[in-house]
C-alpha positions as CSV (number, residue, x, y, z in Angstrom):
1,X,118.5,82.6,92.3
2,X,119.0,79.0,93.1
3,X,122.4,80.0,94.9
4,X,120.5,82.4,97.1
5,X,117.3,80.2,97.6
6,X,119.4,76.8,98.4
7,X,120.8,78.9,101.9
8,X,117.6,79.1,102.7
9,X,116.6,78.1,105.8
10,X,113.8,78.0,107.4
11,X,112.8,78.7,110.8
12,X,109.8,79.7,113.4
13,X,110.9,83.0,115.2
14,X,113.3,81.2,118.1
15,X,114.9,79.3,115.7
16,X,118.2,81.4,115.9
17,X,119.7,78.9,113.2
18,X,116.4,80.0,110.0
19,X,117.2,82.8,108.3
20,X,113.5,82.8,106.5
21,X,110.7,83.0,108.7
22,X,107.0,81.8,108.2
23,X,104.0,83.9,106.8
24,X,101.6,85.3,109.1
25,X,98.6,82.8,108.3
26,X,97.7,80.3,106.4
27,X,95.5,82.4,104.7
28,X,98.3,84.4,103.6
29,X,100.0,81.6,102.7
30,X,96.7,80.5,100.3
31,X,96.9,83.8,99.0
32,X,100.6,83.9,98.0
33,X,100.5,80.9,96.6
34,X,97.1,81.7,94.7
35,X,99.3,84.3,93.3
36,X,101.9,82.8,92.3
37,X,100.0,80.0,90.2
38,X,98.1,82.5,88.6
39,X,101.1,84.3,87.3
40,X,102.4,80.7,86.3
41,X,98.9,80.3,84.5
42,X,99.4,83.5,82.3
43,X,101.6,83.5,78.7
44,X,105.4,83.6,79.1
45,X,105.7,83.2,82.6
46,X,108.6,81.6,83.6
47,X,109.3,80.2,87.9
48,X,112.6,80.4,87.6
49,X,113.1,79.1,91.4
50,X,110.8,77.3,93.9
51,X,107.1,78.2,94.1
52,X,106.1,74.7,95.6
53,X,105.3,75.0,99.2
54,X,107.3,73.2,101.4
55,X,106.0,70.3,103.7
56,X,106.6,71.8,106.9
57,X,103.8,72.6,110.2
58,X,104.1,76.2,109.6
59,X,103.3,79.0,107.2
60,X,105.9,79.4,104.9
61,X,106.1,80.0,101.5
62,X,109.5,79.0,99.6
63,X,111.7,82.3,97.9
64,X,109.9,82.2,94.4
65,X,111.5,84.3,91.2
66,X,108.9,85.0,88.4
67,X,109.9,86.2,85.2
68,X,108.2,88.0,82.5
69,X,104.7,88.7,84.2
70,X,102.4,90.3,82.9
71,X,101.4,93.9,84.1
72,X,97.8,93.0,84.8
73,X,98.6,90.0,87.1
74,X,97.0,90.0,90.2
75,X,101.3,89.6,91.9
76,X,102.1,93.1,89.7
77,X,99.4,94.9,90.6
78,X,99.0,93.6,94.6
79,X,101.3,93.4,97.6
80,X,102.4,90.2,98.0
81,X,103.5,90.2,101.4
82,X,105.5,86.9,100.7
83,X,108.6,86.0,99.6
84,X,108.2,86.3,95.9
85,X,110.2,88.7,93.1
86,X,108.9,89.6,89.6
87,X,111.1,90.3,87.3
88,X,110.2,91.8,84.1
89,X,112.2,92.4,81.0
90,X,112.4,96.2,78.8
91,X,113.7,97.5,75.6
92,X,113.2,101.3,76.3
93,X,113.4,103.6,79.2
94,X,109.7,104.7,78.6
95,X,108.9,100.8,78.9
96,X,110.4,100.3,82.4
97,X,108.9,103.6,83.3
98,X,104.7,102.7,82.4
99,X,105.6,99.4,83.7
100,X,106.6,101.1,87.7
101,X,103.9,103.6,86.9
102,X,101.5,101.5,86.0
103,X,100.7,100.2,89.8
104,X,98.8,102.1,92.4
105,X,101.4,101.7,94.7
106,X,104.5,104.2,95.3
107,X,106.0,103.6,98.5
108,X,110.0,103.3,96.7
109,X,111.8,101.8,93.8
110,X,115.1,101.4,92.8
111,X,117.1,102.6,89.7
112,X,120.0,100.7,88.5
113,X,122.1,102.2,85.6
114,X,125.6,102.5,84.8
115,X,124.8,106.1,83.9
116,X,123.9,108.3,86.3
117,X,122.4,110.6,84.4
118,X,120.2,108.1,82.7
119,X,119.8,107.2,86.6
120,X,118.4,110.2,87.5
121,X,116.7,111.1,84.3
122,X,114.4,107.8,84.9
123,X,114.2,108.4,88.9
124,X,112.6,112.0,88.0
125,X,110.6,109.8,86.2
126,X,108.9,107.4,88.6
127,X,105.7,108.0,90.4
128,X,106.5,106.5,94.1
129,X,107.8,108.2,96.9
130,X,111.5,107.2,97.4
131,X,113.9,106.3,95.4
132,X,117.3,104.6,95.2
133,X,119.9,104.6,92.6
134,X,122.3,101.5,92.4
135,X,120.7,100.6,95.9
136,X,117.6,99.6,97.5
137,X,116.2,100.5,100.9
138,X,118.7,102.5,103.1
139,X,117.0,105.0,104.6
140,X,118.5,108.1,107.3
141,X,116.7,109.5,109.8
142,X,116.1,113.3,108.6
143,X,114.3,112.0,105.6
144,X,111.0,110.9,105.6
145,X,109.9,107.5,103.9
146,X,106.4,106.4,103.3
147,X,104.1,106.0,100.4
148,X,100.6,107.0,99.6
149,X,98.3,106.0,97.1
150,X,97.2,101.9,98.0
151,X,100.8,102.3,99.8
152,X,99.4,103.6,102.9
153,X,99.9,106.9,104.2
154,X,101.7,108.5,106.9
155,X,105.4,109.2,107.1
156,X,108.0,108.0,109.4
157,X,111.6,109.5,109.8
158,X,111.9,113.1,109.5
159,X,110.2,116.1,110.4
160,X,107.2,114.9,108.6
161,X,106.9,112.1,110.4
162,X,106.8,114.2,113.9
163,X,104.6,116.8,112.2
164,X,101.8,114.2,112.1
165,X,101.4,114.3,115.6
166,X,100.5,117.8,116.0
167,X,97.3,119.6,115.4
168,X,98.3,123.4,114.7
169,X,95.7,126.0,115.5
170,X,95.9,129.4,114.1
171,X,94.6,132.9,116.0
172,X,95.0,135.6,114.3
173,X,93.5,139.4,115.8
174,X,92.8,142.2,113.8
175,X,92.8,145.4,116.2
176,X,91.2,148.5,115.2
177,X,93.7,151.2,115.9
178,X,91.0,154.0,115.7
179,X,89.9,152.6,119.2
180,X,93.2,151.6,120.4
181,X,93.4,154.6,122.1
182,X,90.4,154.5,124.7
């Protein structure tokens, strides 16, 4: 993580030469870092990068690595909209599997396995929406991607996506054919 963190640099929006940009506010920033510390504050958590803010004008919030956190921190069970990572440790398949479930958020994962069929067997396995195996985030345009649950809704890609904008209106007319003839 350090290797990846140290090229970090930082940079408003017309700063061609960042390659991080700020956080929206600064009350995003308060509530990242909030966060953060009090996933630092709970047993066995380990910052294995950063997590100090920097001293800069503007809104940003350093890459931050947390490992080992527990399932009912506020970062696990929240979007974080900031540039933080957990990282959590498993012995068993069913483990990894309560842990992904065990959020009310399902807008994608990722699966990572030498095995595909263990790949897949866990992927059948997850309750969100998309998911990758030995990748993260590539999406095509015939497919639809979007989450539901405290993911949002909506769709955007795909025929689902255009589907959303239409309001379909059934008629249907039942004709008596004892009449039809008059």
């Amino acid at each position: 993580s350090g290797v990846i963190a140290g090229q970090v640099r930082m940079g408003d929006n017309l700063d061609p030469a960042g390659n991080m940009r700020p956080l929206v506010s600064a009350s995003q920033q308060d509530r990242v870092a909030a966060m953060v510390d009090e996933a630092r504050q709970l047993g066995g958590v380990v910052c294995a990068h950063s997590g100090e803010r920097p001293s800069c004008p503007d809104f940003f919030y350093p890459p931050t690595l947390l490992v080992k956190v527990p399932q009912a921190a506020t970062i696990v069970q929240k979007e974080t909209f900031g540039p933080v990572v957990t990282i959590t440790p498993y012995d068993t398949e069913e483990e990894a599997v309560g842990y992904v479930n065990g959020t009310l958020f399902d807008l994608g994962g990722s699966v990572w396995s030498r095995s595909i069929e263990r790949a897949i067997r866990v992927a059948e396995r997850l309750r969100v929406r998309t998911v990758w195996i030995s990748g993260h985030g590539a999406t095509i345009a015939e497919v639809p991607f979007g989450g539901g649950l405290e993911s949002g809704f909506g769709k955007d890609l795909g025929i689902a996506a255009i589907e959303q904008f239409t309001d379909v209106k059934h008629v249907a007319i039942t004709i008596d054919r004892g009449e039809a003839g008059s």
